[in-house]
PyMOL Python script that loads the backbone (N, CA, C, O; Angstrom):
from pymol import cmd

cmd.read_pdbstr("""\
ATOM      1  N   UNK A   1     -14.135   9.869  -2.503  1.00  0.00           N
ATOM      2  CA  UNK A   1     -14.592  10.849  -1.537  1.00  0.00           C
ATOM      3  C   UNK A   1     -13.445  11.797  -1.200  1.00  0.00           C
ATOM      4  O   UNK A   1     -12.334  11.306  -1.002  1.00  0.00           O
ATOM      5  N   UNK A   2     -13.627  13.145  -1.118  1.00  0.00           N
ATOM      6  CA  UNK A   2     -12.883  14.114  -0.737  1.00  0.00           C
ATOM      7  C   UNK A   2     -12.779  14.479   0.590  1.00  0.00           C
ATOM      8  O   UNK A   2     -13.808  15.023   0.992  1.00  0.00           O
ATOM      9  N   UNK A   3     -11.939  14.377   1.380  1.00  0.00           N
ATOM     10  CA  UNK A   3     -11.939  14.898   2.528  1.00  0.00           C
ATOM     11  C   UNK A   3     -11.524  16.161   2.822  1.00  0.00           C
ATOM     12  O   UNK A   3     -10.524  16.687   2.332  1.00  0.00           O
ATOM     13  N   UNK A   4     -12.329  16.708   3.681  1.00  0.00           N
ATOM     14  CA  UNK A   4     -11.736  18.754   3.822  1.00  0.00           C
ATOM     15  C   UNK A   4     -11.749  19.156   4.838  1.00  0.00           C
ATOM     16  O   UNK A   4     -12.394  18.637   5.750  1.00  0.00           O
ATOM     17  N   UNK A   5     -11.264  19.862   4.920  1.00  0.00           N
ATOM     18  CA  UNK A   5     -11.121  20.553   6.496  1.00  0.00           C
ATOM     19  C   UNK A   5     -12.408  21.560   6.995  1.00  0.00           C
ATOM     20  O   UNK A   5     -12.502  22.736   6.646  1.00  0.00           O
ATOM     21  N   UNK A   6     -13.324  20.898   7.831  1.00  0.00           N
ATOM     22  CA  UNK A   6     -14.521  21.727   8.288  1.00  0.00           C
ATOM     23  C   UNK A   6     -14.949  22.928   9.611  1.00  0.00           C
ATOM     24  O   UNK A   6     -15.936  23.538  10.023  1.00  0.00           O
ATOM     25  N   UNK A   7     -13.432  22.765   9.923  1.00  0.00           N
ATOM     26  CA  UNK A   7     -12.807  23.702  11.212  1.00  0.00           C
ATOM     27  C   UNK A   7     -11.634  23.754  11.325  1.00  0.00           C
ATOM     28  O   UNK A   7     -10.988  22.753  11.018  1.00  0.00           O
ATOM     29  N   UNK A   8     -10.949  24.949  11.809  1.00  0.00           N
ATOM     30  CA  UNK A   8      -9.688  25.157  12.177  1.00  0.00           C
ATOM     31  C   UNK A   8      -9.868  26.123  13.483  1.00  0.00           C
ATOM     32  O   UNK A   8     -10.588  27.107  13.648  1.00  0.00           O
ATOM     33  N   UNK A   9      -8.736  25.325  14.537  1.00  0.00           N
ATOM     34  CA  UNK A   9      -8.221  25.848  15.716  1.00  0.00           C
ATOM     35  C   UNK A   9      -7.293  26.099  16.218  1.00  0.00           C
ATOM     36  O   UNK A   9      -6.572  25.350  15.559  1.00  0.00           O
ATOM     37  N   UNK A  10      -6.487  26.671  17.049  1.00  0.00           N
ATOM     38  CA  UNK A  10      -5.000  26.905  17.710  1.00  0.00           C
ATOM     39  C   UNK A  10      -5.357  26.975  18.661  1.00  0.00           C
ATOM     40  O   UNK A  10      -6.443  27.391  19.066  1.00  0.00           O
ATOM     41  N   UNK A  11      -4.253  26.463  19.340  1.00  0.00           N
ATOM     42  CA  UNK A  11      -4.008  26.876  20.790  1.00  0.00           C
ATOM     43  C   UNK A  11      -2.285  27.366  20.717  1.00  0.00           C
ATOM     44  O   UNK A  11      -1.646  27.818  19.767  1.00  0.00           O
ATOM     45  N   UNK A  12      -1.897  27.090  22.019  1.00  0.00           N
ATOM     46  CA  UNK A  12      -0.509  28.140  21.968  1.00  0.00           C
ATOM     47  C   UNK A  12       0.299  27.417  20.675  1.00  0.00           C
ATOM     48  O   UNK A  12       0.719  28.070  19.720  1.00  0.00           O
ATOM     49  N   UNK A  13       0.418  26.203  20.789  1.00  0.00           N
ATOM     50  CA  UNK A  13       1.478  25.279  19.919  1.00  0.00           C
ATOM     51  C   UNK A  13       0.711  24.692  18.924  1.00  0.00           C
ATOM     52  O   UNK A  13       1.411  23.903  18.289  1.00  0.00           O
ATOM     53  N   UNK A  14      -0.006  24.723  18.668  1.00  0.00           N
ATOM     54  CA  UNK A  14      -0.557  23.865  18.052  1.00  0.00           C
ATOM     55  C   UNK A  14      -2.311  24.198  16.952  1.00  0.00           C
ATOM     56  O   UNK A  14      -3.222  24.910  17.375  1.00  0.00           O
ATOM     57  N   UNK A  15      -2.331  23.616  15.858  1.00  0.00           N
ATOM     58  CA  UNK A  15      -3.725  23.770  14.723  1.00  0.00           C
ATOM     59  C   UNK A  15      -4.334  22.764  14.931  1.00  0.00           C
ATOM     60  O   UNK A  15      -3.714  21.700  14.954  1.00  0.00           O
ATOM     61  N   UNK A  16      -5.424  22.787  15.098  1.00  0.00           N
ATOM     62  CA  UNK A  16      -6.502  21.774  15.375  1.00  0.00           C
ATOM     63  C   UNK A  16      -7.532  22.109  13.992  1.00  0.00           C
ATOM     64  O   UNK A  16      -8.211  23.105  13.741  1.00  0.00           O
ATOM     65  N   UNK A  17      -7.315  20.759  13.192  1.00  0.00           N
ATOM     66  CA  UNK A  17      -7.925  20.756  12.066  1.00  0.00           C
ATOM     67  C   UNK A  17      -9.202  19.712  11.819  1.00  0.00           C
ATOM     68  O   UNK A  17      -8.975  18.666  11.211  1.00  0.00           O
ATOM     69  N   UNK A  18     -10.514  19.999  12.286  1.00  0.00           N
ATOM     70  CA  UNK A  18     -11.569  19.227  11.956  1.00  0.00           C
ATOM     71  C   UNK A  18     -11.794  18.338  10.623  1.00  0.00           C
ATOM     72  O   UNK A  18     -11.264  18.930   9.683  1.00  0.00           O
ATOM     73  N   UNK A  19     -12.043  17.834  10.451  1.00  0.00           N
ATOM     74  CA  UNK A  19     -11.562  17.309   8.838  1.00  0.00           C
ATOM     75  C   UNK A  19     -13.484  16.616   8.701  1.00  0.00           C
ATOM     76  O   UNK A  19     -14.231  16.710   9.675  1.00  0.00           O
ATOM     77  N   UNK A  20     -13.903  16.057   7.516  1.00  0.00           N
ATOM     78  CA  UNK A  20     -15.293  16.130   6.992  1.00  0.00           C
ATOM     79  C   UNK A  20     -15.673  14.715   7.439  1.00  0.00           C
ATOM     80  O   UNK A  20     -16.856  14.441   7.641  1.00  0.00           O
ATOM     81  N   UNK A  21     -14.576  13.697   7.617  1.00  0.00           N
ATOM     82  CA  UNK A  21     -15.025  12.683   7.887  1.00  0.00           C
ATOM     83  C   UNK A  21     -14.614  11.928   9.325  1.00  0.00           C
ATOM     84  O   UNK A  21     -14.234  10.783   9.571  1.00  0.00           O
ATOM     85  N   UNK A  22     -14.911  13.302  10.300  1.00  0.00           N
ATOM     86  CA  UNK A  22     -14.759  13.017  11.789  1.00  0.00           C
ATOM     87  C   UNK A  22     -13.287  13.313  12.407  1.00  0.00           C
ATOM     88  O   UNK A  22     -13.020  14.056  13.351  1.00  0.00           O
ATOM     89  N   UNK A  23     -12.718  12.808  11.897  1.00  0.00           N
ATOM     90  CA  UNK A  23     -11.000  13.178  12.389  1.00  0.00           C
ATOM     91  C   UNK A  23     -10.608  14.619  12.579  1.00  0.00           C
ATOM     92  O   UNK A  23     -11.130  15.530  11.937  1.00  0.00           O
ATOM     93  N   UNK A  24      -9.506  14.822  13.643  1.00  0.00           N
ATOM     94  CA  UNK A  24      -9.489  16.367  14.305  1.00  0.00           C
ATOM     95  C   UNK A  24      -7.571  15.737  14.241  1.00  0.00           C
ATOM     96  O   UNK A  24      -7.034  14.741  14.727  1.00  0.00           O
ATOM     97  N   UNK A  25      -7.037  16.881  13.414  1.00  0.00           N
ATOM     98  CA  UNK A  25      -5.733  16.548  13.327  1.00  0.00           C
ATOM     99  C   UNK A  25      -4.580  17.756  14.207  1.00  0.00           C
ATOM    100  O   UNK A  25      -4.111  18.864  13.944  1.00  0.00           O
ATOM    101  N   UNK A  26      -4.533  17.222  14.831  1.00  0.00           N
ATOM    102  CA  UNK A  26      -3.579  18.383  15.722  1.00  0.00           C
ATOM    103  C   UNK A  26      -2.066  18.227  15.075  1.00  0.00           C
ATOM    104  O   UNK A  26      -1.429  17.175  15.050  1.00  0.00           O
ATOM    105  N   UNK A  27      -1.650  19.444  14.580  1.00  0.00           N
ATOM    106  CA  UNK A  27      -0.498  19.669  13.958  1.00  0.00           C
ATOM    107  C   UNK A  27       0.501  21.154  14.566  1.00  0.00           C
ATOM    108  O   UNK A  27       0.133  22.318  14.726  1.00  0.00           O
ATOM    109  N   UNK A  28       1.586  20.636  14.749  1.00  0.00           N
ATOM    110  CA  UNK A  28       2.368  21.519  15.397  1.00  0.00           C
ATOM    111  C   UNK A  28       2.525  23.135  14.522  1.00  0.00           C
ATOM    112  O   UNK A  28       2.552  23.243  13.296  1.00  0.00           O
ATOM    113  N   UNK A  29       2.594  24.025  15.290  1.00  0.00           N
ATOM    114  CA  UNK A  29       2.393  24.941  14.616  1.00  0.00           C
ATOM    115  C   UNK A  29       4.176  25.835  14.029  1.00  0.00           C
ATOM    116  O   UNK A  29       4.452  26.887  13.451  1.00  0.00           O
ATOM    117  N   UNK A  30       4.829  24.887  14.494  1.00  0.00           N
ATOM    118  CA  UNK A  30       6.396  24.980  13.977  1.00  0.00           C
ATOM    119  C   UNK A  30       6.611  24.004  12.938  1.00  0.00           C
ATOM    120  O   UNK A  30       7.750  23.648  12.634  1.00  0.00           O
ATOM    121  N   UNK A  31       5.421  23.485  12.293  1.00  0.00           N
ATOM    122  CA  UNK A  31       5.706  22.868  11.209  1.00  0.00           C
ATOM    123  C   UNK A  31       5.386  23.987  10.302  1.00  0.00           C
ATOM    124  O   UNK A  31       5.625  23.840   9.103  1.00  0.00           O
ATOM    125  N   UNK A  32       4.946  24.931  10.673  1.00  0.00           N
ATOM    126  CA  UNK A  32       4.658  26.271   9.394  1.00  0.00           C
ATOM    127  C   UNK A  32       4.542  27.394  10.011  1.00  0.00           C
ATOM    128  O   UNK A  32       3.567  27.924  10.543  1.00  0.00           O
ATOM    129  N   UNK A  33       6.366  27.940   9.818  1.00  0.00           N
ATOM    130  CA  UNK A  33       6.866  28.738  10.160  1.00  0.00           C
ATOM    131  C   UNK A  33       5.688  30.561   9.933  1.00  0.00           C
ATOM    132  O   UNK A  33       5.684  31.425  10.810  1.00  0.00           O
ATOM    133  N   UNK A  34       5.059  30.654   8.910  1.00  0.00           N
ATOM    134  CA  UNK A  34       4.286  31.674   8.900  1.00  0.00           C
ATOM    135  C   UNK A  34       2.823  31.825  10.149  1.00  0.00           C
ATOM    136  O   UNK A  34       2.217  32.715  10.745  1.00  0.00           O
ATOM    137  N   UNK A  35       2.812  30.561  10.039  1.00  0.00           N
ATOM    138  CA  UNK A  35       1.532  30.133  11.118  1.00  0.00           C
ATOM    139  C   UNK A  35       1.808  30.927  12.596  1.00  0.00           C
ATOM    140  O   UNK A  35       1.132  31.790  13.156  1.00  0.00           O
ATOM    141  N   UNK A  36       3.338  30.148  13.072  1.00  0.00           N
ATOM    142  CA  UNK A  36       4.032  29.764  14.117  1.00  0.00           C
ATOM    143  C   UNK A  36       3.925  31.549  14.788  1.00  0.00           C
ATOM    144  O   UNK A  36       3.520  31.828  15.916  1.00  0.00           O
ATOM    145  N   UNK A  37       4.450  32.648  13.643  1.00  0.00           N
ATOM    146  CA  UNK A  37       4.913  33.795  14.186  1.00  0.00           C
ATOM    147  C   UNK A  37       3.717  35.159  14.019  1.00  0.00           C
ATOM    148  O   UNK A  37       3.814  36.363  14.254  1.00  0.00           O
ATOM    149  N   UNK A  38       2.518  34.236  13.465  1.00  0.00           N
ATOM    150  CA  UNK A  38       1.675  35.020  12.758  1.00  0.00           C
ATOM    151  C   UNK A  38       0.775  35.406  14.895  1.00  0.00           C
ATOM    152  O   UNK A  38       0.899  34.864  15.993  1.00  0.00           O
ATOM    153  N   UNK A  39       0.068  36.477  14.395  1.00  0.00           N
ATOM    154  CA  UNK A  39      -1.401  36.967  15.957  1.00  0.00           C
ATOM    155  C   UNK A  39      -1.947  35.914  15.725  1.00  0.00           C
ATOM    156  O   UNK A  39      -1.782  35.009  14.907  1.00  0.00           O
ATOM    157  N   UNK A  40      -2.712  36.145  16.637  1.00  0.00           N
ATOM    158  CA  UNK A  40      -3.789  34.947  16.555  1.00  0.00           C
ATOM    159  C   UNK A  40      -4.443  35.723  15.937  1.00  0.00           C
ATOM    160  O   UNK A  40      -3.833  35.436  14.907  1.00  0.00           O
ATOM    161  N   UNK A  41      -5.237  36.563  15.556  1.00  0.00           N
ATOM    162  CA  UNK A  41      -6.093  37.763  14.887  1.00  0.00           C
ATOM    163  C   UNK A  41      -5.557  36.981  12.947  1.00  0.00           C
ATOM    164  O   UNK A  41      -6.249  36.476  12.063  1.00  0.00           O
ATOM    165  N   UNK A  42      -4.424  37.196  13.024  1.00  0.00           N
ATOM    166  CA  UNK A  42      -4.233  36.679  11.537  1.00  0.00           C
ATOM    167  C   UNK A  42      -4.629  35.368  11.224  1.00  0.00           C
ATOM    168  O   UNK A  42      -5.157  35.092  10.147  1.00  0.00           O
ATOM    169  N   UNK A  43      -4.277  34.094  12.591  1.00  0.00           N
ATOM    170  CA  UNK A  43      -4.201  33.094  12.322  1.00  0.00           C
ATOM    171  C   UNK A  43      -5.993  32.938  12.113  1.00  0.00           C
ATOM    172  O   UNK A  43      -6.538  32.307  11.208  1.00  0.00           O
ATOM    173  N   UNK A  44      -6.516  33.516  12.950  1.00  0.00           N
ATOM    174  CA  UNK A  44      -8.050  33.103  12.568  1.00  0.00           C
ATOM    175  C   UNK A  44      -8.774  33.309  11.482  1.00  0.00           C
ATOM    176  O   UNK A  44      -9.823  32.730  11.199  1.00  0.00           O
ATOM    177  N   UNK A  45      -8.071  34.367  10.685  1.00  0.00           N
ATOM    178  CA  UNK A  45      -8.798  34.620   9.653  1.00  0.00           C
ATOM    179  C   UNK A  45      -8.395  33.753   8.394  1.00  0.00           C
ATOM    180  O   UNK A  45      -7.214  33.904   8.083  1.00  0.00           O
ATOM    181  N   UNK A  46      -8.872  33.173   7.866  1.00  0.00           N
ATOM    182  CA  UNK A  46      -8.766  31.521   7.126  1.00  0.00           C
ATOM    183  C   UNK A  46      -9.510  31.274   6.715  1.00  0.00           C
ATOM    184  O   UNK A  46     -10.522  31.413   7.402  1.00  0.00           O
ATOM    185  N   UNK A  47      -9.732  30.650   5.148  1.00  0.00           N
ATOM    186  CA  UNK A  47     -11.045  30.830   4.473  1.00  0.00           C
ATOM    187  C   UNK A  47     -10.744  29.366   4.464  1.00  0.00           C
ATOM    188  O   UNK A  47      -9.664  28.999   4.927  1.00  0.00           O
ATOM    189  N   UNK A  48     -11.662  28.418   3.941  1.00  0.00           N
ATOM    190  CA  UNK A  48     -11.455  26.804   4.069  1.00  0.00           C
ATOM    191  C   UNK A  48     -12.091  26.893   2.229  1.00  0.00           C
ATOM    192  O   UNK A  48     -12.678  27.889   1.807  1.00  0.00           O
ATOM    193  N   UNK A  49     -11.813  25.676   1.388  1.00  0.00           N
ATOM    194  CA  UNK A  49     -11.936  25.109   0.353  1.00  0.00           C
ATOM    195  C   UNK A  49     -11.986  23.719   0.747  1.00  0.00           C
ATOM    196  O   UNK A  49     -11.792  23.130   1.810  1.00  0.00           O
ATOM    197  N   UNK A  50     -12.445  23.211  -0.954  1.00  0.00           N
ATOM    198  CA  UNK A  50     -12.584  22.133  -0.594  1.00  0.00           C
ATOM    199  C   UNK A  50     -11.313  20.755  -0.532  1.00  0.00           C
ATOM    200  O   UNK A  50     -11.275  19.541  -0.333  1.00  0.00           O
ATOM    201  N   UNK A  51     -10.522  21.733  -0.801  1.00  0.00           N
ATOM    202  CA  UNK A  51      -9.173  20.968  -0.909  1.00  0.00           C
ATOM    203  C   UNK A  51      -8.089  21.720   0.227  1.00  0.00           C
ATOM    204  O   UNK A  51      -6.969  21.215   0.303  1.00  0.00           O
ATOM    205  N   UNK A  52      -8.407  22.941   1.126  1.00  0.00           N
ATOM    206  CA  UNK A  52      -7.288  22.939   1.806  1.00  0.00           C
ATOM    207  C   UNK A  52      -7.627  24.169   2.821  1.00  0.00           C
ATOM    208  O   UNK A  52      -8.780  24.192   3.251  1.00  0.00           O
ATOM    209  N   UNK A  53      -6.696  25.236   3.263  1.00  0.00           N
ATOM    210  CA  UNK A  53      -6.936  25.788   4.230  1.00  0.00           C
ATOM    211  C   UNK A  53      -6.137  27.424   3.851  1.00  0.00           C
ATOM    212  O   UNK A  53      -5.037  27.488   4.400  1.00  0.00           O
ATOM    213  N   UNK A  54      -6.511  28.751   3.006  1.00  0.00           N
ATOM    214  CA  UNK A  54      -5.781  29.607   2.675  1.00  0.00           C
ATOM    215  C   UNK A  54      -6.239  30.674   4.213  1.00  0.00           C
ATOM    216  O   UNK A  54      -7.084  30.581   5.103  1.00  0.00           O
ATOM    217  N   UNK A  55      -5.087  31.695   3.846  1.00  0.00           N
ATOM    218  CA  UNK A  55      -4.314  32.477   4.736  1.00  0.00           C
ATOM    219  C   UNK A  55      -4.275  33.793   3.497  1.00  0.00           C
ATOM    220  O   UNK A  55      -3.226  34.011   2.892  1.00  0.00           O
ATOM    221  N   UNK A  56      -5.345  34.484   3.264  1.00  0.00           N
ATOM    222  CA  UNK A  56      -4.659  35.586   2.422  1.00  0.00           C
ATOM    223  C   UNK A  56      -4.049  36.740   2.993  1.00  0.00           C
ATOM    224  O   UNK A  56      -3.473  37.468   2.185  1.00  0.00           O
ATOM    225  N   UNK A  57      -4.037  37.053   4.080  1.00  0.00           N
ATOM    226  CA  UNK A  57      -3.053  37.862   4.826  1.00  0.00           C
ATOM    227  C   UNK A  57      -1.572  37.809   5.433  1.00  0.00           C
ATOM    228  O   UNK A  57      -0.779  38.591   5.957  1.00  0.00           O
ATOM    229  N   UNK A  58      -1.651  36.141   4.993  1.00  0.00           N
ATOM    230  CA  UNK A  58       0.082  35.598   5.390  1.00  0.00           C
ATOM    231  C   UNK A  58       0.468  34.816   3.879  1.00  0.00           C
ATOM    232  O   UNK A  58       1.532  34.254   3.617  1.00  0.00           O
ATOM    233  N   UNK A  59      -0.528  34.938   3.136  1.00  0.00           N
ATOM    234  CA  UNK A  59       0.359  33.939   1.919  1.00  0.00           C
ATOM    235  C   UNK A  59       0.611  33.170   2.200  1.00  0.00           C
ATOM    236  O   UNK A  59       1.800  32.854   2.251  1.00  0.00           O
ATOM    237  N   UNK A  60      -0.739  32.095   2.691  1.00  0.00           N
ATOM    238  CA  UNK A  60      -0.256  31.135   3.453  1.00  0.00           C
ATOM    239  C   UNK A  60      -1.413  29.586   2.438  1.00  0.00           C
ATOM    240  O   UNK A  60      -2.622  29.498   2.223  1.00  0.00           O
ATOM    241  N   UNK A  61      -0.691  29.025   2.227  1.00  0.00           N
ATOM    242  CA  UNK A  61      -1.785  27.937   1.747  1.00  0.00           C
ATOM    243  C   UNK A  61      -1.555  26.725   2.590  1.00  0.00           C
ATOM    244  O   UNK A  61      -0.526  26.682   3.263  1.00  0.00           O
ATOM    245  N   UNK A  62      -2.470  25.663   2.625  1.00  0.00           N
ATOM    246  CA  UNK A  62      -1.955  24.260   3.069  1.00  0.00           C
ATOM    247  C   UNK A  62      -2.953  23.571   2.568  1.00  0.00           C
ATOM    248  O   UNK A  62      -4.056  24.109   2.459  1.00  0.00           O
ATOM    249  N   UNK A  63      -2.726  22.145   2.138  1.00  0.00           N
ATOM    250  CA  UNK A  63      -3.555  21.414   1.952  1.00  0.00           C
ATOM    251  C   UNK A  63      -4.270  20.550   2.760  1.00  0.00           C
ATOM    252  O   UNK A  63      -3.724  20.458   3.859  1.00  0.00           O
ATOM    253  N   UNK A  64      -5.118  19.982   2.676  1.00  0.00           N
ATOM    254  CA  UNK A  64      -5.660  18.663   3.591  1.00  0.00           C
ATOM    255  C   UNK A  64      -4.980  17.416   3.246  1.00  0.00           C
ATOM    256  O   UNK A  64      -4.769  16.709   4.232  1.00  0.00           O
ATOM    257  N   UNK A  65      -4.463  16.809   1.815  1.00  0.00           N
ATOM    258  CA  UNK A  65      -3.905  15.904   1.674  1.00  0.00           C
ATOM    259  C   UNK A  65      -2.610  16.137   2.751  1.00  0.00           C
ATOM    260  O   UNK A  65      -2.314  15.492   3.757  1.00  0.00           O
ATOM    261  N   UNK A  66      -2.036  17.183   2.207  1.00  0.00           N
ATOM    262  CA  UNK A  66      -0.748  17.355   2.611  1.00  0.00           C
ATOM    263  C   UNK A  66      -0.878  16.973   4.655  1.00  0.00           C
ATOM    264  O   UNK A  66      -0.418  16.106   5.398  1.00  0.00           O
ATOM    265  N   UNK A  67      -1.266  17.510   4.731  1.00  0.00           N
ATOM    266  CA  UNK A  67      -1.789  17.691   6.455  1.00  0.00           C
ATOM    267  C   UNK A  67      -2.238  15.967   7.028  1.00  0.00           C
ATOM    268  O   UNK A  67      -1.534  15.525   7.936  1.00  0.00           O
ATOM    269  N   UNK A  68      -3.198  15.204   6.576  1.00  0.00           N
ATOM    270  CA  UNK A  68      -3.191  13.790   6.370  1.00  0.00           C
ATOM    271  C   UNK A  68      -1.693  13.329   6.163  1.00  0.00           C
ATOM    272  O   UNK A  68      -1.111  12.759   7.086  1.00  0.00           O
ATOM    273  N   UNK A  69      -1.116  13.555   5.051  1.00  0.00           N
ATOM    274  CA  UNK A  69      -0.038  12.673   5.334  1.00  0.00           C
ATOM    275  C   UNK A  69       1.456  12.903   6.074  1.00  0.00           C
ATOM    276  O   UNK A  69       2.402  12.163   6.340  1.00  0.00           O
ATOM    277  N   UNK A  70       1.194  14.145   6.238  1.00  0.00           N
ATOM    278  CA  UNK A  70       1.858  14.260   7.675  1.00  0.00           C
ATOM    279  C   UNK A  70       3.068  15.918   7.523  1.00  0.00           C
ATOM    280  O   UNK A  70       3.553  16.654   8.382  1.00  0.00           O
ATOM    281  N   UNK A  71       3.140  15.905   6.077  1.00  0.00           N
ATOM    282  CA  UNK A  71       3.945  17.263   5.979  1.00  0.00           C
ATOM    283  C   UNK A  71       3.667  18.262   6.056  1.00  0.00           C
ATOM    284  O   UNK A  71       2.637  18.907   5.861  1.00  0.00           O
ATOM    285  N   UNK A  72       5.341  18.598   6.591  1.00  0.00           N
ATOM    286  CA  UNK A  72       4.977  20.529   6.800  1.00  0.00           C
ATOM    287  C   UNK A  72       5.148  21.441   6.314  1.00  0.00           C
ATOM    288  O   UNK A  72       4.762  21.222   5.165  1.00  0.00           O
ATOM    289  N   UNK A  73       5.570  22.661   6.374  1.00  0.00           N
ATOM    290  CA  UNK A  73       5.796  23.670   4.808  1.00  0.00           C
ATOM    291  C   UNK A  73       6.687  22.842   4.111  1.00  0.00           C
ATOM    292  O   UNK A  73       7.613  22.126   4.491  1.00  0.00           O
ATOM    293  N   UNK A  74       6.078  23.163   2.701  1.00  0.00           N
ATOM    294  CA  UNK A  74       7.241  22.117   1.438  1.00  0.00           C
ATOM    295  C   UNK A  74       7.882  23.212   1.094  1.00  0.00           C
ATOM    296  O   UNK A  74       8.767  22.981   0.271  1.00  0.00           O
ATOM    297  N   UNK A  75       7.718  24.997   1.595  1.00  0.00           N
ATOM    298  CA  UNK A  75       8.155  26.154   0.332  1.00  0.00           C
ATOM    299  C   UNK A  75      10.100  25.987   1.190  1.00  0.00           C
ATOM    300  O   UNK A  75      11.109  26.142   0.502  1.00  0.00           O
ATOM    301  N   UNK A  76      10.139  25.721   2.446  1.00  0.00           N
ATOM    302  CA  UNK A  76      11.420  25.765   3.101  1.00  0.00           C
ATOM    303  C   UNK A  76      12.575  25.032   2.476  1.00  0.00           C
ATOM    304  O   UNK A  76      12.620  23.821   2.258  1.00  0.00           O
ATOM    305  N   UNK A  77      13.663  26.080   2.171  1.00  0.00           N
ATOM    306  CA  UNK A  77      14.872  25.056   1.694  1.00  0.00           C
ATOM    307  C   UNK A  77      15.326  23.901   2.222  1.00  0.00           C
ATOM    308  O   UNK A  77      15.341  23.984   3.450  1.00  0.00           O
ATOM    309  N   UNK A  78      15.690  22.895   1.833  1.00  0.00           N
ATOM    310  CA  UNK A  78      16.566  21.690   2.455  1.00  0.00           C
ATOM    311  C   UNK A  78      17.419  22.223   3.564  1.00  0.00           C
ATOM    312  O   UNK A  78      17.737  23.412   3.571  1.00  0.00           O
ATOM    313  N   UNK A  79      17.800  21.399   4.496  1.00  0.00           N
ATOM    314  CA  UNK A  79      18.893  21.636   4.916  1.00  0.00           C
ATOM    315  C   UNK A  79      20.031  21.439   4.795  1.00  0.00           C
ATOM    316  O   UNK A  79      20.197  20.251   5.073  1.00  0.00           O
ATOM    317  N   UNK A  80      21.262  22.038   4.457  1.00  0.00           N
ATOM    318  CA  UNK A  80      22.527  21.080   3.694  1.00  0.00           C
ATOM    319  C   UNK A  80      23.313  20.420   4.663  1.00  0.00           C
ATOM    320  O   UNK A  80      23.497  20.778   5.826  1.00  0.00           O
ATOM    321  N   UNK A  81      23.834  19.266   3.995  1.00  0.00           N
ATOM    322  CA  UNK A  81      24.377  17.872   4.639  1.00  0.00           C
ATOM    323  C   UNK A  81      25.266  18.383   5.491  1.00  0.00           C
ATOM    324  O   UNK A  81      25.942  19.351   5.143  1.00  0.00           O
ATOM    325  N   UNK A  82      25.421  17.754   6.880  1.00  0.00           N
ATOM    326  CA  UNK A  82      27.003  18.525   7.048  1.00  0.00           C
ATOM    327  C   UNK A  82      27.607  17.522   7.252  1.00  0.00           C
ATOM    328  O   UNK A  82      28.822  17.560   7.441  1.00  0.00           O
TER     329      UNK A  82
END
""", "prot")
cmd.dss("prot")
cmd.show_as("cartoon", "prot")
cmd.util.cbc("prot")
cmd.orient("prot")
């Protein structure tokens, strides 16, 4: 079974992601820096698939796996050791 995201929400901090098999995943919205700095006007506009959540006005993709298991943008460099 595939699970997908069947709603998306924000509030100030935060994405509220409905998902297909009941679960509502609230994810910080400084885990994805494009999200974080984007209007809300941009952030709403979001097309859903069946595998994730695109952004064609921010170049923004995310997955549902990814989001389930808990990560946040993967495109961000490491941080180096100090």
């Amino acid at each position: 079974m595939t699970i997908s995201a069947t709603d998306v929400k924000f509030d100030e901090d935060s994405m509220w992601v409905s998902l297909s098999d009941g679960r509502i995943l609230g994810i910080p919205l400084a885990w994805f820096p494009k999200l974080l700095i984007a209007s809300p006007e941009q952030r709403n506009h979001f097309e859903l698939s069946p595998y994730g959540i695109h952004w064609e006005d921010l170049d923004e993709d995310i997955s549902v796996a990814g989001l389930i298991a808990g990560r946040g943008d993967q495109t961000r460099a490491p941080l180096a050791a100090e």
